[in-house]
C-alpha positions as CSV (number, residue, x, y, z in Angstrom):
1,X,156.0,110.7,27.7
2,X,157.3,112.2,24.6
3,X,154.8,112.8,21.6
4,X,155.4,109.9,20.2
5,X,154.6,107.9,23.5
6,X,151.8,109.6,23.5
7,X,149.7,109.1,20.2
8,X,151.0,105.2,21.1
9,X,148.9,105.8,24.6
10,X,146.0,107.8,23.1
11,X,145.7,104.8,20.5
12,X,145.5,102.1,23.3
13,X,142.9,103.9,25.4
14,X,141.0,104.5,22.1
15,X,141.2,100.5,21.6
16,X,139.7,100.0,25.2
17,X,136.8,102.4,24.0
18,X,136.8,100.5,21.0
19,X,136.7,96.8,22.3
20,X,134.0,98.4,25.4
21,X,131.8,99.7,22.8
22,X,131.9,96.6,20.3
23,X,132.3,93.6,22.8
24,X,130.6,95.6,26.4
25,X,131.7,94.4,29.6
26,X,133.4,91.2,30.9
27,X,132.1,91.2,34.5
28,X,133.6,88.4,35.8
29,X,137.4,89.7,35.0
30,X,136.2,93.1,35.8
31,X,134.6,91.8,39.8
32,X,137.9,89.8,39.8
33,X,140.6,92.4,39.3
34,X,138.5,94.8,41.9
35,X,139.2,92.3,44.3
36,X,143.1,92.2,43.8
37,X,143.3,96.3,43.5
38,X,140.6,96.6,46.3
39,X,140.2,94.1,49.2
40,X,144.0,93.7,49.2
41,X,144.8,96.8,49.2
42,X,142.7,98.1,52.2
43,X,145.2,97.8,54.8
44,X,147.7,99.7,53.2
45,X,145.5,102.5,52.6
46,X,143.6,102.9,56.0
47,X,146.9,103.0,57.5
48,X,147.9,105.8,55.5
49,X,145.1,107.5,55.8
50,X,144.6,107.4,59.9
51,X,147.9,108.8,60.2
52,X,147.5,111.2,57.4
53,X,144.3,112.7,59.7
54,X,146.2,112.4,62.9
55,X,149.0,114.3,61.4
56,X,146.6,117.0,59.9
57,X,144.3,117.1,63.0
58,X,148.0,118.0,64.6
59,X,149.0,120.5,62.4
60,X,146.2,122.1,61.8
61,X,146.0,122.9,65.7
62,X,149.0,124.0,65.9
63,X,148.6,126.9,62.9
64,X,145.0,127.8,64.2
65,X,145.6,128.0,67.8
66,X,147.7,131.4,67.1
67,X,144.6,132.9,66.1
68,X,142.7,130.9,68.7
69,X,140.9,128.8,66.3
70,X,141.3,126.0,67.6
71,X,138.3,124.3,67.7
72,X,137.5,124.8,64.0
73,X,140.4,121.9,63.4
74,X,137.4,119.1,62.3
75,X,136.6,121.7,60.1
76,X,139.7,121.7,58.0
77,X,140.3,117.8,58.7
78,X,137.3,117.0,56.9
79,X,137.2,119.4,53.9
80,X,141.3,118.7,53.6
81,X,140.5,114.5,53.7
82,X,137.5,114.7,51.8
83,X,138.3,117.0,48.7
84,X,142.3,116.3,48.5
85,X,144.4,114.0,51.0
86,X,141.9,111.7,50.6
87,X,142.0,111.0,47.0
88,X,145.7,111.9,46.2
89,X,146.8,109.4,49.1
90,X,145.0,106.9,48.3
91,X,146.0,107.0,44.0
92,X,149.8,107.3,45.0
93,X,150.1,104.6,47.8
94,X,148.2,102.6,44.6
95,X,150.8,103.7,42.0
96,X,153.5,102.2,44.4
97,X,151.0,99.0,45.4
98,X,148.5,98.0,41.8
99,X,150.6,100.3,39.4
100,X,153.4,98.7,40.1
101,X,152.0,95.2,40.0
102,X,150.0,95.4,36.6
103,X,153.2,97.2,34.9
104,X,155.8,94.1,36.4
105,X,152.7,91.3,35.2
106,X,152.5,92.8,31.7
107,X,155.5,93.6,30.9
108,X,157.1,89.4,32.3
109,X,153.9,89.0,29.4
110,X,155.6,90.7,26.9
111,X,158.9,89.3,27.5
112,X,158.2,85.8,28.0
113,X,156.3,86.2,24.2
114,X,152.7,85.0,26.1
115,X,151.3,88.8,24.8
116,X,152.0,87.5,21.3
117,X,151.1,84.3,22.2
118,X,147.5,85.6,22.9
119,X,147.1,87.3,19.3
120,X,148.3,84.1,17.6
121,X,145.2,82.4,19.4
122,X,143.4,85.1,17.5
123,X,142.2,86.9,20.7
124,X,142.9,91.0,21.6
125,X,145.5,91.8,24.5
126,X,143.8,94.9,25.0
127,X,140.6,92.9,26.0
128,X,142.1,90.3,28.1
129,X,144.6,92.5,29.3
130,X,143.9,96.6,29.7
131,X,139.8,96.8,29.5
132,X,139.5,94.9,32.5
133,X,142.0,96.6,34.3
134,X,141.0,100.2,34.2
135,X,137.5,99.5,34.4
136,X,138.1,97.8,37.9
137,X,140.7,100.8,38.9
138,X,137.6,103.1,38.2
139,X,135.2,101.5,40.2
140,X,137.9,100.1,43.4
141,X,139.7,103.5,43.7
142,X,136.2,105.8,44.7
143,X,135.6,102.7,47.1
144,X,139.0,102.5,48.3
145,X,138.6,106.6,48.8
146,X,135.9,106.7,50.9
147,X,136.9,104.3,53.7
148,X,140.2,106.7,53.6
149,X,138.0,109.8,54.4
150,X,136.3,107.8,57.2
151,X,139.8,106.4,58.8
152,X,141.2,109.7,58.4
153,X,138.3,111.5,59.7
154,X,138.5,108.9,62.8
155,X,142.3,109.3,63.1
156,X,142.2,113.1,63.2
157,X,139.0,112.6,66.1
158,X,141.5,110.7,68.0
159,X,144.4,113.0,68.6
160,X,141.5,116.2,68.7
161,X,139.9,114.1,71.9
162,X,142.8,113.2,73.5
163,X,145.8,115.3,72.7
164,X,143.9,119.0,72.1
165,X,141.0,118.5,74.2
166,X,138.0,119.5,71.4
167,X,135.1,117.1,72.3
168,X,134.4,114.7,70.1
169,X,130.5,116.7,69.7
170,X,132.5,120.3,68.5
171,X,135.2,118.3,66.0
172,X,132.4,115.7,64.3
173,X,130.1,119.1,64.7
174,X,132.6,121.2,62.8
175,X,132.4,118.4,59.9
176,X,129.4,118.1,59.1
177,X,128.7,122.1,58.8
178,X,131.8,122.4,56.4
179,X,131.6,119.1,54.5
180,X,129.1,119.2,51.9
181,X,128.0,116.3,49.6
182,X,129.4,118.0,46.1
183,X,132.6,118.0,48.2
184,X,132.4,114.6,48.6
185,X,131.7,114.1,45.3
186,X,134.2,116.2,44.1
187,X,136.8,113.8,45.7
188,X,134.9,110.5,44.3
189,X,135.4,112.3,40.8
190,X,139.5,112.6,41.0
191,X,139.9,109.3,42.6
192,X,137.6,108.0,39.2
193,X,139.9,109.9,37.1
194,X,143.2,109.2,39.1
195,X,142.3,105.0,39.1
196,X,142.1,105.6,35.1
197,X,145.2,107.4,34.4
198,X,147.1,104.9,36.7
199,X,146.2,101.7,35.4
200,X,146.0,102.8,32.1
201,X,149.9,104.6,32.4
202,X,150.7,100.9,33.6
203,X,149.0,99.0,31.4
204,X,150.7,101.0,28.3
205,X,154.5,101.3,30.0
206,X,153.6,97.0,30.5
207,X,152.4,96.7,26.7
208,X,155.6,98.6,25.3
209,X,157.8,97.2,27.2
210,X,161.5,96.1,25.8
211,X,164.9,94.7,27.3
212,X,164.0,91.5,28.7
213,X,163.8,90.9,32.5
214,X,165.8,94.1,32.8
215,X,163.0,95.6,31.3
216,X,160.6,94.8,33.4
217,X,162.2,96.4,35.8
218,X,162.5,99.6,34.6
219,X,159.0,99.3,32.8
220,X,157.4,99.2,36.3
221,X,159.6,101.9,37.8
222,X,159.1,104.0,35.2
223,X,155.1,103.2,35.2
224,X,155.0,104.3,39.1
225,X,156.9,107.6,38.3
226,X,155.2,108.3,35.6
227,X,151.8,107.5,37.2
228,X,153.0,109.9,40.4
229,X,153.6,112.6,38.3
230,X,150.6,112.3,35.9
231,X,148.2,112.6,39.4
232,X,150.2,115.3,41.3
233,X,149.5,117.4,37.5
234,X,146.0,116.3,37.1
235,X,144.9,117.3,40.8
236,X,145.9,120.6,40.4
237,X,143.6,121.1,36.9
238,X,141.0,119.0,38.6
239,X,140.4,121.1,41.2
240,X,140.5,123.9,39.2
241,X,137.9,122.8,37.0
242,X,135.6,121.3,40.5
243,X,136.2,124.3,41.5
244,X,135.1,126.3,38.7
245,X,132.0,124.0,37.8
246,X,130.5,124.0,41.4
């Protein structure tokens, strides 16, 4: 985003603020958009995730038993799932999954004139449209986060059981005396602040949209990249801060 693209961003999000403060919640559009970026997007996540703590549990192993570490792989599994994999999985299989979607349904909006359509009628885009949206993104994405830990927790038991022979007693053992609850709050606080930078990146690239139905294409490409990059730079200032704070 250039400056420009920016102060046209910042404006939007101060509109959400704007329409939250004046006109407060609409629950049902809210409850019905965490359904769609939620429920049918569990699959796709838990998948990702198992592996993701499969693969980890593997890796890990395999750098720690040089120092014959071994058993302190549940250890790394659940402080790696819980404060980063975790969260950054789960926002960037979204970007490619909700992002996507919301940028490709605005943006068909825009072009097919029903966006203008709605402000004729007298009524705000922002609140049919974009308040809705990142509201539910804030409250799916922490949900959708923690049954990733617990999959990937489970996924990195399996291969630690069965392919490096820790008992299941030292690797859930080694969890709990590493994982502590600011750490999983730490990781409920970037997948918060991931949810809103996603949505609202794809609710702006939707709204600005231009180009027709070859726009929409490149809106919604351009929303996931753009979304992608945005969380890869805030996780790194995140944790920094977490860090820092706790």
């Amino acid at each position: 985003m250039h400056l420009r693209s920016l102060g046209a961003y910042g404006f939007m999000l101060l509109e959400v603020c704007r329409d939250v403060g004046r006109h407060g919640v609409n629950l049902k559009e809210v409850c019905r958009q965490i359904v769609r970026m939620g429920r049918d997007s569990i699959p796709v996540v838990l998948l990702t995730a198992g592996f993701s703590g499969m693969v980890l549990a593997l890796q890990t192993a395999y750098g720690l038993h040089r120092f014959g570490a071994k058993n302190y792989v549940g250890n790394v599994v659940g402080l790696g799932l819980v404060r980063e994999l975790g969260p950054v999985l789960t926002a960037v299989m979204l970007c490619g999954r909700v992002g996507a979607g919301i940028a490709a349904e605005i943006a068909s909006m825009v072009s097919t004139e029903q966006v203008d359509a709605i402000r004729a009628l007298g009524a705000n885009p922002i609140r049919k449209l974009v308040s809705p949206r990142i509201l539910a993104a804030v409250v799916a994405l922490p949900a959708l986060v923690v049954l990733a830990d617990v999959i990937g927790i489970w996924g990195g038991a399996i291969v630690a059981v069965y392919e490096l022979d820790i008992t299941g007693h030292r690797y859930y053992r080694g969890i709990l005396y590493t994982v502590m609850i600011h750490d999983v709050f730490d990781g409920l606080i970037k997948s918060m602040v991931f949810g809103f930078l996603m949505v609202s990146i794809a609710c702006y690239k939707g709204l600005h949209t231009r180009g027709g139905t070859e726009g929409v294409g490149l809106t919604t490409t351009s929303a996931v990249v753009t979304s992608s990059i945005v969380i890869f730079i805030s996780d790194f200032f995140l944790t920094k801060l977490l860090i820092l704070l706790g």
